[in-house]
C-alpha positions in Angstrom: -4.0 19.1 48.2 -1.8 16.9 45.7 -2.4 13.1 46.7 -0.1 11.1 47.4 1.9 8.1 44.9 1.4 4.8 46.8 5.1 3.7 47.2 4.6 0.4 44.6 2.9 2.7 42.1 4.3 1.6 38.8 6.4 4.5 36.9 3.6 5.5 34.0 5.0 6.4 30.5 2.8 9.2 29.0 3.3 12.1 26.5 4.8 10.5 23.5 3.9 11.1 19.9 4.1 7.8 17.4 3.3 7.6 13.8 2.2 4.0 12.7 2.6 3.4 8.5 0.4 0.6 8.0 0.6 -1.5 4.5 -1.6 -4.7 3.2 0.3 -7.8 4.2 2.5 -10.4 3.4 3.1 -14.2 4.0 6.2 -14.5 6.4 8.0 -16.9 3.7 7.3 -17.4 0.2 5.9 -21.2 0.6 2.8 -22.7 0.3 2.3 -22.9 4.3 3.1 -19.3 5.1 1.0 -18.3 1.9 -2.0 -20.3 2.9 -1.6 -18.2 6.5 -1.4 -15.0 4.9 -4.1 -15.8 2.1 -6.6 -16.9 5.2 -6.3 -14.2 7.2 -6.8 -11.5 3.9 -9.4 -13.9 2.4 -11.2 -13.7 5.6 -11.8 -10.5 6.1 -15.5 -9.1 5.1 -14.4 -6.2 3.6 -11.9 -8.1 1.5 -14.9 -10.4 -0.2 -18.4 -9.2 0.9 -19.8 -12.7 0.2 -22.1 -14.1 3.3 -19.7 -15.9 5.5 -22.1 -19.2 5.3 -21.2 -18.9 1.4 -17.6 -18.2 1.1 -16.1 -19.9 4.0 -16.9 -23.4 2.3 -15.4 -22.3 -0.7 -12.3 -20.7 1.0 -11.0 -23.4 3.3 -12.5 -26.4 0.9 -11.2 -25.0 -2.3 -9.0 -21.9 -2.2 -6.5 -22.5 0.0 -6.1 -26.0 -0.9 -5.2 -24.9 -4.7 -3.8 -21.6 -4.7 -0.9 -21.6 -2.1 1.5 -23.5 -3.9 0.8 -21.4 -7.1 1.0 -18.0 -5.7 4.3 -19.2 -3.4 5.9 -19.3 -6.2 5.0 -15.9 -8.0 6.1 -15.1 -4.2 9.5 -16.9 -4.7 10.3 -14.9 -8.0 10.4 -11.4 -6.3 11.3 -12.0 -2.9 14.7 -10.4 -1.3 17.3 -11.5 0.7 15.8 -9.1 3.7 12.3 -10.8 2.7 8.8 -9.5 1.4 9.5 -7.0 -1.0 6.5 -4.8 0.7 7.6 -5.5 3.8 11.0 -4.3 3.3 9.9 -0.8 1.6 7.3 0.2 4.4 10.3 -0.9 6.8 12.4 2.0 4.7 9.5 4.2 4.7 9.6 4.1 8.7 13.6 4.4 9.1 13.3 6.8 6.9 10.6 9.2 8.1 12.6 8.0 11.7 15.7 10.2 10.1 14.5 12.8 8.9 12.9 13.5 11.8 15.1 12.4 15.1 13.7 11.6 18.1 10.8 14.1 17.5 8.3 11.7 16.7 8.6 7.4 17.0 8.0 5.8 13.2 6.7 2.2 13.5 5.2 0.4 10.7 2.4 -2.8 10.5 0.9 -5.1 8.0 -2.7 -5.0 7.9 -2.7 -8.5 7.1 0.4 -11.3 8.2 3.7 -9.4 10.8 4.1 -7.3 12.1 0.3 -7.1 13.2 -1.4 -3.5 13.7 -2.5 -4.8 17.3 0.8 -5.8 18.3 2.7 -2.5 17.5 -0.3 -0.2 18.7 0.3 -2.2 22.1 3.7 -1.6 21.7 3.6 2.1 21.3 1.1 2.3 24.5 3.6 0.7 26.6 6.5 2.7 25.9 4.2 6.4 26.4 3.1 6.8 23.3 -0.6 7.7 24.1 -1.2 10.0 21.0 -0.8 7.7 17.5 -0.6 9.2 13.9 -1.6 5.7 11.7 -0.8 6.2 8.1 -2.5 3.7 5.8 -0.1 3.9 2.8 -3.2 3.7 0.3 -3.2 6.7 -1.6 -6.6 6.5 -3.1 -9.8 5.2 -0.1 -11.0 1.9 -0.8 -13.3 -0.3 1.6 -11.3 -3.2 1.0 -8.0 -1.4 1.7 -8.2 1.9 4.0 -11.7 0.2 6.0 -9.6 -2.4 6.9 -7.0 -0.7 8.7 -9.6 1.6 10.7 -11.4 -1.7 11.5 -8.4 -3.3 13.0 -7.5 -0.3 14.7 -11.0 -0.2 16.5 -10.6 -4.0 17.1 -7.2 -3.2 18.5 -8.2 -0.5 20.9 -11.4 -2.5 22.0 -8.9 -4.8 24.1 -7.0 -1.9 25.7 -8.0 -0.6 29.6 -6.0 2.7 28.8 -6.5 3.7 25.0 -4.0 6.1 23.4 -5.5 8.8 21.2 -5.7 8.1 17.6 -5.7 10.3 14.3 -5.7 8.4 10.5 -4.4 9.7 7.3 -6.6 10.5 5.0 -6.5 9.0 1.5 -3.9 11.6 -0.6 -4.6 10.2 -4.0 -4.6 14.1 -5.6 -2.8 16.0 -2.9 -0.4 18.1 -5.0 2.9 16.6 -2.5 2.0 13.4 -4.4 1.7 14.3 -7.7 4.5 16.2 -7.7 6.4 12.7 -5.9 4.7 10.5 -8.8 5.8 13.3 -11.3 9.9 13.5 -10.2 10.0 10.2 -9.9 8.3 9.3 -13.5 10.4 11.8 -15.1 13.8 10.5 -14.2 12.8 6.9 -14.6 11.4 7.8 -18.1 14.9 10.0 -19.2 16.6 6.7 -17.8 14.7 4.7 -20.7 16.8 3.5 -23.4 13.5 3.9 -25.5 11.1 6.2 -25.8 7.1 4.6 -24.8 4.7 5.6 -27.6 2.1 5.0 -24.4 2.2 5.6 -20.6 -0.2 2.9 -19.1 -1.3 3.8 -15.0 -2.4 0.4 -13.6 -4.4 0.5 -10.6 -5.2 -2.9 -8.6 -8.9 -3.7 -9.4 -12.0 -4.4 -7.5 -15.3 -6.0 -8.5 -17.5 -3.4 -10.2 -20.6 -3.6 -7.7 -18.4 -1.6 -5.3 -18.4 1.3 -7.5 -22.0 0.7 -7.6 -22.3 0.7 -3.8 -20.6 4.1 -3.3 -16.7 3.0 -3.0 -14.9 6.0 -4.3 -11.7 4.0 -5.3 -12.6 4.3 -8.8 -12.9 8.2 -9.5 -10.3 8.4 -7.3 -7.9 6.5 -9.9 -8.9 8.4 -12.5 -8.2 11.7 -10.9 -4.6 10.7 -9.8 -3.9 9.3 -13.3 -5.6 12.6 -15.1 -3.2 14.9 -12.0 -0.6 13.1 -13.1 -0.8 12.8 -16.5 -1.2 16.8 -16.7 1.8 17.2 -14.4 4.2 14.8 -17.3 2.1 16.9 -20.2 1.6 13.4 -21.2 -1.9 11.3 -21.7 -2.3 8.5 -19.4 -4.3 4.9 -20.3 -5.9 3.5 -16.8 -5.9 0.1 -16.2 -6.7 -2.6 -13.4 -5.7 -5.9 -12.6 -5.3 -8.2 -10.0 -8.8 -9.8 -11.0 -10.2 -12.7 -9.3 -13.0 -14.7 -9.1 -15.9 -14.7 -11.5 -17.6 -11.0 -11.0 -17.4 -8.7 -13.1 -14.5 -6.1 -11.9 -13.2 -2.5 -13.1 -12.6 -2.4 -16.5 -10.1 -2.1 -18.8 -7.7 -4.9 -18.0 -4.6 -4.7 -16.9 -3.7 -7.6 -19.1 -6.2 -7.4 -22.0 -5.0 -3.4 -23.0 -1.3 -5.0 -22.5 -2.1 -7.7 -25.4 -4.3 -5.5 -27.5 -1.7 -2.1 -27.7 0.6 -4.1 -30.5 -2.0 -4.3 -32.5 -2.9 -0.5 -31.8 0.5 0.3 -33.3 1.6 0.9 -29.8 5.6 -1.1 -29.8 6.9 0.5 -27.3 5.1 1.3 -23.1 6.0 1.9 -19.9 3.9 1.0 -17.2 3.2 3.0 -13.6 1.7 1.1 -10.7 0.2 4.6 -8.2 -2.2 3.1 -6.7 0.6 0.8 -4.6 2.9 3.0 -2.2 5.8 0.2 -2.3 6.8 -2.8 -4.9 4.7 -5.8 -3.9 3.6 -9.1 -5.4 1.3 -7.5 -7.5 3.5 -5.1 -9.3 6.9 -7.1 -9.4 5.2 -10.4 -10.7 2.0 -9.4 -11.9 3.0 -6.4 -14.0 6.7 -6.5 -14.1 7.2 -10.0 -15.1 3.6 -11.7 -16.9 2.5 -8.1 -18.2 6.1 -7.5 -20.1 5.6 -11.1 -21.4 2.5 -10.8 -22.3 3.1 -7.5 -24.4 6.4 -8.7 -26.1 4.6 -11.6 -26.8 1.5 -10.0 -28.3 3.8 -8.1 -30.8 5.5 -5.2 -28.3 8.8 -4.2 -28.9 9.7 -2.6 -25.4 8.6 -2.9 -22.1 9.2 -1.1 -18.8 8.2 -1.4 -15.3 8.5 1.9 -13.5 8.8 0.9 -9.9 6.4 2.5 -7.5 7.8 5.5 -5.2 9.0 2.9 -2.9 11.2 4.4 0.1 12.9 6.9 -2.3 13.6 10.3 -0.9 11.0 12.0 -2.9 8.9 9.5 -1.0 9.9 10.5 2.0 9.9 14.1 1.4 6.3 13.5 0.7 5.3 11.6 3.8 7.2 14.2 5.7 4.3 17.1 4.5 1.4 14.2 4.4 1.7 13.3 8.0 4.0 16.7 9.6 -0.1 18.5 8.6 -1.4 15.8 10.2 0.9 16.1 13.4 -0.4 20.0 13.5 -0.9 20.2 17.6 0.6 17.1 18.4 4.3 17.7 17.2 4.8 20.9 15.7 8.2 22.3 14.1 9.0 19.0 12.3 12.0 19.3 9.4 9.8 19.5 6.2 12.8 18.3 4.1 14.2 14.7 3.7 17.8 13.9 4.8 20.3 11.8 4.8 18.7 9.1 3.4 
């Protein structure tokens, strides 16, 4: 016997199917205030700096952000947009994007692990409006603890506060799925043919991490090398791994970003272009960091020309790609989906 609806029964959305992209995190405005926010919140986190809590808070809110703020607002203020964050407005293309190609088939919502939109806020979001089965799609192509962990930790600490959880799937890290090389590939070869120059050296520079995490079983590490070596066999060209981003007084990943930049002129190497694929959109760390202090540092060690190869971005190989990372991932939940980018 079918019960019956009490008459002031709420009308229940159920039966949707949402992918969540999910990226690192920005400050809402490139000033010191938003910055110190945003640094805060990242610095905070225990997956981020595995120092005791007793140890590093101190040093965080007595030292940190009372000195670095001002001076990374305004490596913020030299690459920021008109529509804002430079990562922030890529993973918003990535999702209006992936939204295109595939209608109203699946919802595409994005998040920022760290800063706005928050993961907690959109997951509530997408619960509300019947979306009770949730693709999220950490756009880290290679696993780290201090990247990918995050985002599954902030899921669970989302769903902790719900009554009525939705079901959840992640992506898994893609760093040598053979959609990505072949993304990384296309997009390297025309940005090389586009080169008024031809690099003697291709330099692949991953964002670093202290070295003891290698040690503790993080797989980031092999997992750079593998993407640069895929990679470097798809262009039939060698590949020289880097990492940067360094701070702190650890010891982190070697080579330097910034010491093989300085030390190629010398190498007889005049001419490099550099590839950033550990980072799924043009950030901070690849605009200012590489594109900006790493040409300046080569020219000024003796290079005679520089490029920055911006990351894959929301280009349509990009979404192309996305569209056969997350349509396998889908299998059950939304089957049928266009496998081919269009119209954007």
């Amino acid at each position: 016997m079918n019960a019956v609806r009490p008459s002031d029964h709420p009308v229940v959305a159920v039966g949707k199917v949402a992918v969540l992209v999910v990226n690192l995190g920005t400050p809402d405005a490139p000033t010191p205030q938003a910055v110190k926010r945003y640094l805060g919140e990242f610095l905070s986190d225990r997956r981020v700096v595995e120092i005791p809590p007793l140890l590093w808070q101190p040093i965080l809110r007595g030292i940190i952000l009372n000195v670095r703020p001002r001076k990374s607002a305004h490596a913020y203020s030299q690459v920021w947009t008109d529509d804002g964050s430079p990562l922030a407005v890529h993973t918003r293309d990535t999702a209006r994007g992936l939204r295109v190609a595939w209608g109203d088939k699946v919802t595409v919502d994005w998040a920022m692990r760290y800063g706005n939109p928050s993961i907690a806020e959109r997951l509530d979001t997408l619960m509300e409006s019947g979306h009770d089965r949730i693709l999220v799609a950490p756009l880290y192509p290679q696993y780290c603890g201090a990247t990918t962990a995050t985002v599954v930790d902030e899921v669970g600490r989302a769903l902790a506060s719900m009554r009525w959880q939705p079901a959840i799937r992640m992506l898994p890290a893609y760093y040598d799925d053979p959609a990505y090389i072949a993304a990384l590939r296309a997009r390297t070869e025309r940005q090389l043919a586009a080169l008024p120059f031809v690099p003697d050296r291709i330099v692949a520079s991953f964002h670093g991490m202290p070295q003891r995490t290698l040690s503790l079983g993080d797989p980031y590490h092999c997992q750079c090398l593998k993407t640069a070596r895929l990679l470097g066999e798809a262009l039939g060209r060698e590949i020289t791994v880097t990492f940067q981003s360094r701070f702190g007084r650890a010891k982190w990943l070697e080579p330097a970003t910034e010491t093989v930049l300085k030390a190629l002129p010398g190498q007889g190497v005049r001419n490099v272009a550099v590839i950033t694929p550990g980072f799924s959109a043009d950030c901070l760390e690849t605009l200012e960091e590489i594109a900006l202090r790493g040409k300046e540092s080569f020219l000024l060690a003796g290079g005679e020309h520089f490029a920055f190869l911006p990351c894959l971005n929301a280009q349509a190989d990009a979404i192309a790609m996305y569209q056969q990372l997350l349509g396998r991932e889908l299998a059950g939940w939304a089957d049928g989906l266009p496998s081919i980018a269009t119209g954007f």
